[in-house]
Each structure stands twice: as C-alpha cells, then as structure tokens.
C-alpha positions as CSV (number, residue, x, y, z in Angstrom):
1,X,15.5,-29.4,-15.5
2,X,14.9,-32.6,-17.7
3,X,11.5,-33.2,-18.7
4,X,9.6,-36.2,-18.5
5,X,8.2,-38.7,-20.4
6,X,4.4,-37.2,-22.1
7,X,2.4,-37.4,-19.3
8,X,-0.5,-39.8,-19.5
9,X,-3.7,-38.2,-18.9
10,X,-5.8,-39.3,-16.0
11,X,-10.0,-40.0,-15.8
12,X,-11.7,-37.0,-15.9
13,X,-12.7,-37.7,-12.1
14,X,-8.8,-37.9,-10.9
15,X,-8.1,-34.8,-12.6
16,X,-9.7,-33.1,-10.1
17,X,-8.4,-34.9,-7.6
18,X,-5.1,-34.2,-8.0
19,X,-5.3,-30.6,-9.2
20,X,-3.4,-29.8,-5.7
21,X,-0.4,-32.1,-5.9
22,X,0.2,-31.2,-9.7
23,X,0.5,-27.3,-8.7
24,X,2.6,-28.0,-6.0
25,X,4.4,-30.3,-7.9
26,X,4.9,-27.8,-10.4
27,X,5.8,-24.9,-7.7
28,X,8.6,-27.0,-6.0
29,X,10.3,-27.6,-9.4
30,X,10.2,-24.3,-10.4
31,X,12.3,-23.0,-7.2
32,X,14.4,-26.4,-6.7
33,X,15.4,-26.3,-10.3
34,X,17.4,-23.1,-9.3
35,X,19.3,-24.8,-6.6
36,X,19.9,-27.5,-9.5
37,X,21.4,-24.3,-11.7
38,X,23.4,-22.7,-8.9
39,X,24.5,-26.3,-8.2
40,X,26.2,-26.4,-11.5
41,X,27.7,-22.9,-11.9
42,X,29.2,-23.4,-8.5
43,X,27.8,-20.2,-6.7
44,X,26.0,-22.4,-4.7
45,X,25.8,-22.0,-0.7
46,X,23.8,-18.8,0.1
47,X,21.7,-19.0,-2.9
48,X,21.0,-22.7,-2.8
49,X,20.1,-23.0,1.3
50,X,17.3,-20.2,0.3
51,X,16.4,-22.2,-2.3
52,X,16.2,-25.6,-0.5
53,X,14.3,-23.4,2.8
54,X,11.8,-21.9,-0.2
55,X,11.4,-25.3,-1.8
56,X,11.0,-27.2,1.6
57,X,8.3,-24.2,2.7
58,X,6.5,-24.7,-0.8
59,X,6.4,-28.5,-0.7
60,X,4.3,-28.3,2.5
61,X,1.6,-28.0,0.5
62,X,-2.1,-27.4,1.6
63,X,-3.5,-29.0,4.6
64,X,-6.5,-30.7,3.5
65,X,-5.1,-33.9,1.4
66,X,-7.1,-35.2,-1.4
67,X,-8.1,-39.0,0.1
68,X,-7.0,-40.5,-3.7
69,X,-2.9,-39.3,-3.4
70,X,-3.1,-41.6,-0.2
71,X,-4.6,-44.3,-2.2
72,X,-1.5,-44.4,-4.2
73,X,0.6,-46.4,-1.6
74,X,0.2,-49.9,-2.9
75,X,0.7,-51.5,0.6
76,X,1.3,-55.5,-1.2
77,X,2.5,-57.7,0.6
78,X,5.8,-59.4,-0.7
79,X,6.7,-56.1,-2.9
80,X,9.8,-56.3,-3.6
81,X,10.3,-52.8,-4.5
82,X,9.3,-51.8,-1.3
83,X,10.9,-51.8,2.5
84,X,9.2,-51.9,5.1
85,X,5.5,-52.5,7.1
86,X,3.2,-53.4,5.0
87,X,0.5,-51.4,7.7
88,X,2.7,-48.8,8.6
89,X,1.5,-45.4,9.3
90,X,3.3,-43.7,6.6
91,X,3.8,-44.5,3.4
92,X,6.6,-42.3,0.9
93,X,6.4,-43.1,-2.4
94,X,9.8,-42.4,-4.2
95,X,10.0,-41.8,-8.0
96,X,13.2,-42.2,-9.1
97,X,16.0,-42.4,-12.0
98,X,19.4,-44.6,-11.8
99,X,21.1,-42.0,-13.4
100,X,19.6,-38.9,-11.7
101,X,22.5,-37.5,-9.8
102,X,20.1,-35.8,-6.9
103,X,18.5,-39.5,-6.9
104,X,22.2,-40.6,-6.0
105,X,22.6,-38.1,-3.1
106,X,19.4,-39.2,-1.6
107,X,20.0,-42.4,-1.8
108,X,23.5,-42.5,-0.2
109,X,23.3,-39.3,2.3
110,X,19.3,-40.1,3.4
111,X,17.9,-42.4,3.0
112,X,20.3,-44.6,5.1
113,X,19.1,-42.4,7.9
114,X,15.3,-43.0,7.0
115,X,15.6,-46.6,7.1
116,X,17.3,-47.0,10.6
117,X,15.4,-44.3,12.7
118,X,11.8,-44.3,10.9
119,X,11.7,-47.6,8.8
120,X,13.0,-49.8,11.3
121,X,10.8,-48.7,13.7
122,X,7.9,-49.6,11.9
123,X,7.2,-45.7,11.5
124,X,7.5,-45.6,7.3
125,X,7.2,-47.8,4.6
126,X,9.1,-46.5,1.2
127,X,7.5,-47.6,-2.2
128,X,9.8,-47.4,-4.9
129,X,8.5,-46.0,-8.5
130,X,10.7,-46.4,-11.9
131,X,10.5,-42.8,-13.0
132,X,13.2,-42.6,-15.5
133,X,13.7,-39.8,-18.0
134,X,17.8,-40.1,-19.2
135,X,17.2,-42.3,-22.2
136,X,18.1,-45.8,-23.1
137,X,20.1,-46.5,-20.1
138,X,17.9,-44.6,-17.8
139,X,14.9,-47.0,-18.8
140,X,17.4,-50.3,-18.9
141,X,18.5,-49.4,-15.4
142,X,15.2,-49.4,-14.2
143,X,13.9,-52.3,-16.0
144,X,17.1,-54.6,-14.3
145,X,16.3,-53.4,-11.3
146,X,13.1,-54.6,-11.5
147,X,13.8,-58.0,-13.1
148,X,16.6,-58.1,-9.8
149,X,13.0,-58.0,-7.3
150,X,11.8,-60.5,-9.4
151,X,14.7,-62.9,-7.6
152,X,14.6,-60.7,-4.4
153,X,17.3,-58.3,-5.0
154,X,15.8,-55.2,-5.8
155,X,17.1,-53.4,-3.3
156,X,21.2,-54.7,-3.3
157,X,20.5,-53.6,-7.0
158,X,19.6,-50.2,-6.0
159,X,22.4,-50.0,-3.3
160,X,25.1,-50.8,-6.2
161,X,23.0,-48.5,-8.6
162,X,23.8,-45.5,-6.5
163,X,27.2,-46.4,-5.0
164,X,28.5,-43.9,-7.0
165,X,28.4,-40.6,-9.3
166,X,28.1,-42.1,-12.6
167,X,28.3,-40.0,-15.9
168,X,25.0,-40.4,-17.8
169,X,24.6,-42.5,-20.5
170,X,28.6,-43.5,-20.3
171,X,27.7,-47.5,-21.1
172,X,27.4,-48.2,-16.6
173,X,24.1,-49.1,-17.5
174,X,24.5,-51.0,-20.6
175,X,23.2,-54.6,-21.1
176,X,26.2,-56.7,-19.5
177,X,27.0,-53.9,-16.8
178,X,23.3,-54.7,-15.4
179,X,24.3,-58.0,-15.7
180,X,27.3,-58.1,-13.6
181,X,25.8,-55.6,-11.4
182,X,22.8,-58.3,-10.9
183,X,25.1,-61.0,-10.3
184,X,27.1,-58.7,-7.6
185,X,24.1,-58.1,-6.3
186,X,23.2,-61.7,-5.4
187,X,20.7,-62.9,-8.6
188,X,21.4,-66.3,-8.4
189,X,19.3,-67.2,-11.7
190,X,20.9,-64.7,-14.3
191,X,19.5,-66.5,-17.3
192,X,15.9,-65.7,-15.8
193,X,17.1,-62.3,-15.2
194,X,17.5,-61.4,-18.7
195,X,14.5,-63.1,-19.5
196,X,12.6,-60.3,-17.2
197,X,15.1,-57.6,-18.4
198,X,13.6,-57.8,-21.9
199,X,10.5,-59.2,-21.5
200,X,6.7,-57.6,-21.3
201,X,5.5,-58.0,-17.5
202,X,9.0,-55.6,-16.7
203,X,7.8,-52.8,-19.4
204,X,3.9,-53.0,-17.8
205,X,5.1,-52.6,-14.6
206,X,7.7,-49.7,-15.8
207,X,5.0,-47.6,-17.7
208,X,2.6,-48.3,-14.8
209,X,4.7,-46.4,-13.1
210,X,5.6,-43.6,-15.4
211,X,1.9,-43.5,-15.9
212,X,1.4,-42.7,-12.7
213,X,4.4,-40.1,-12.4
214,X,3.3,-38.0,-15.1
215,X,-0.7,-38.1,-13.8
216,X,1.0,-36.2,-10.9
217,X,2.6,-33.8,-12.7
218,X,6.3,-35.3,-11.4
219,X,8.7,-33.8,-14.5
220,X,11.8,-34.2,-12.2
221,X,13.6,-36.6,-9.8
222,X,13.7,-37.6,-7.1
223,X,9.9,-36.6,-6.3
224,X,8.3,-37.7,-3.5
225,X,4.5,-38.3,-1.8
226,X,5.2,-38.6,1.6
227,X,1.1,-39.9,2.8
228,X,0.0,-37.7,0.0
229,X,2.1,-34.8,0.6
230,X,4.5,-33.3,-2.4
231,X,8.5,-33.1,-1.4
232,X,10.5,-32.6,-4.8
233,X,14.2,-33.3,-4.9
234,X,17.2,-34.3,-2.5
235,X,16.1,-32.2,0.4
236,X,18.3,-31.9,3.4
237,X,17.3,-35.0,5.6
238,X,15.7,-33.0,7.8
239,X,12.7,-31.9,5.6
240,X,12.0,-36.0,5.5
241,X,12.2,-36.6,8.9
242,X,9.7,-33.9,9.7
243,X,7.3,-34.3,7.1
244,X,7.3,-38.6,8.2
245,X,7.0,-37.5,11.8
246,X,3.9,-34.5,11.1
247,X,2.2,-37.5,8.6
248,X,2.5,-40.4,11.7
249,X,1.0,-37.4,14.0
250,X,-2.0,-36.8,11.2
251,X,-2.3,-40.7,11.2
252,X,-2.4,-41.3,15.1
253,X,-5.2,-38.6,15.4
254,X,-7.2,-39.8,12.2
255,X,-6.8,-43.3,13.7
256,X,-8.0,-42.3,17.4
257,X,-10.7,-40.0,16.2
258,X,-12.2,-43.0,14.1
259,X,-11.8,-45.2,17.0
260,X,-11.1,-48.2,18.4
261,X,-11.9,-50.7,15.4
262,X,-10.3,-48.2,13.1
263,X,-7.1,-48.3,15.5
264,X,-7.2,-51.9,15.8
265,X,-7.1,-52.4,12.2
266,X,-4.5,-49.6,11.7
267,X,-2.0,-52.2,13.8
C-alpha cells in the first residue's frame, strides 16, 4: 500500500471525534491491501472475493456515527467538484488519486452506475477530495483538475483522467498533457487555466483537502465517507449501493423522528 502525505494533526477536540473512522480506516486497509497484493501476483479470485466480503463487513463500521464526519460534506452550492443535490440525503465523499489504478476502476466500472440510479434521482450527492500520494504528477493531475472546475469542467477532466490504465509517473500527467487534456475537455480560457494550475488558491484548496484526508486517517485510495460511514477501496458496486440506500433509510428516520420542520427543511 502507498502511504500518504504526513498526516496533519487535528484539534485536540476532533481527535476524539474521529477516533472511530481512523480505526476503521486503518482496519479496511489492512485487509484490502491484501486483495491489492493478490491482485498483483495474479492468484487473485478466491482469495480476493474473501478479502473484498472481509473488507466490505469491516467497513460497516459501528452504528453510532460521530455527528462531526457528517459535517464534512461541504454541501456549496455551485461546487464544481461535486455532482449532484446540494440537499440531498446522502452525501459520499470520495478521496481520490489520478493515477491510483483502483481510483480508475471505480471511476469507469461504478461510479457510472452511482450517478444514473442514486445521483440522478436526487438520492446522493458525491464530493470529490484531491487525495493524491504518486508524486509530481499525482499532485499536477489533481491541481489541473481543479483549475478545469474553475471554468466548469471538473468533471469532463476527470472523465478523460480515468479513461484509461495509465502507467504512473510515465509523463500522461505532465504540464502540456493536462493542457491538451483541459482543452479536450472543453476549457475554453487555457491561458487562465495555467494561471490556476500554478497558482496559490489551487495549492490551498489541494492541501485543504489532503489536510483533511490524513486527519482521518485515509493512507490509501480510493477511500470513501459515505454520510460518515468508512468504505476503503474499489469495492464491488454493490457494497455502494447498499451502504447509499441503509444511509438514505438512517436519514428518512432521523428526518421524521425530528419532525415536520426538520423534514421540510431536509427538502
């Protein structure tokens, strides 16, 4: 497993908080880093679907959420690194790496899925988090994709990002391939864009994130907080689907048991 960035340490008050997460965190990664292993020696099937069923089991985590993990959805409206209701029942918060190869196979065999049959339907927001921990092209990869939201086209950027494998750290991410990969993308204004690429509101808003990663414990991508709740790596589609629909159940009954003005404003 490839470790992340030094992990910035939260107040004193959070630490507590979020004492949960981080060991479940941890506990995932531990037992989907050997389907990662068995992944690469090729002795995969058997070992790796009890793996992914141990992982998936583990990542449930406990029942009672800790009220500051569900804080972390941003909810802003106009975000462009985000898809979806800005109200929405459920919020997953993905942190993610261009050049993470599990971060690939989410992004072309699930998250399609997620997006028509739970994002659509106004079910689940998705909150995208720069999380990268390849190097050089890792962090440039993340910092065009932001400077492509800047111009609306955070998302065709990720799209192009992930249409493929890519070999890490091969030059796909170097400083004109996120250029041409912007322009393909539909960034009308490329001299703005590497303006953003390089300047200091795109590093904030990169080491916000990574600040946030690391408070949680996340050392691996993808990682996930699915309203609060831990799922760590590219899980079969299935382990998404269910954890969205149990969080939307959680919601609907927190909603209805805090009434009609709660409910109202839930809409």
């Amino acid at each position: 497993m490839t470790s992340a960035p030094p992990a910035a340490r939260p107040p004193s008050g959070s630490r507590h908080h979020r004492r949960k997460v981080v060991a479940a965190l941890v506990l995932v990664a531990a037992l989907v880093g050997g389907t990662f292993a068995l992944t690469l020696d090729g002795s995969r099937d058997r070992e790796r679907e009890r793996s992914e069923q141990t992982a998936t089991e583990a990542s449930a985590g406990p029942e009672e959420r800790d009220e500051s993990l569900l804080r972390l959805a941003r909810r802003e409206k106009g975000d462009p690194m985000a898809v979806g209701d800005v109200d929405a029942p459920v919020v997953m918060i993905e942190y993610s790496d261009f050049q993470c190869p599990y971060c690939g196979r989410f992004a072309r065999e699930t998250k399609p899925a997620l997006l028509r049959e739970q994002v659509e339907e106004g079910v689940l927001r998705i909150e995208w988090r720069n999380f990268p921990l390849f190097g050089e092209e890792s962090e440039r990869a993340a910092l065009a994709a932001w400077a492509a939201g800047q111009q609306g086209k955070f998302w065709e950027f990720h799209d192009l990002a992930y249409a493929e494998p890519r070999k890490r750290n091969s030059g796909a991410f170097s400083e004109q391939a996120v250029v041409d990969m912007a322009e393909k993308a539909g960034v009308g204004d490329l001299e703005r864009f590497r303006k953003d690429l390089g300047g200091a509101e795109g590093r904030a808003a990169l080491e916000r994130d990574q600040q946030e990663g690391s408070g949680l414990g996340v050392s691996s991508t993808p990682a996930f907080l699915v309203n609060g709740q831990p799922i760590l790596g590219a899980q079969p589609g299935t382990t998404f689907t269910e954890a969205v629909e149990a969080a939307e159940a959680e919601a609907r009954r927190n909603s209805e048991a805090a009434g009609p003005d709660a409910e109202d404003g839930a809409k």
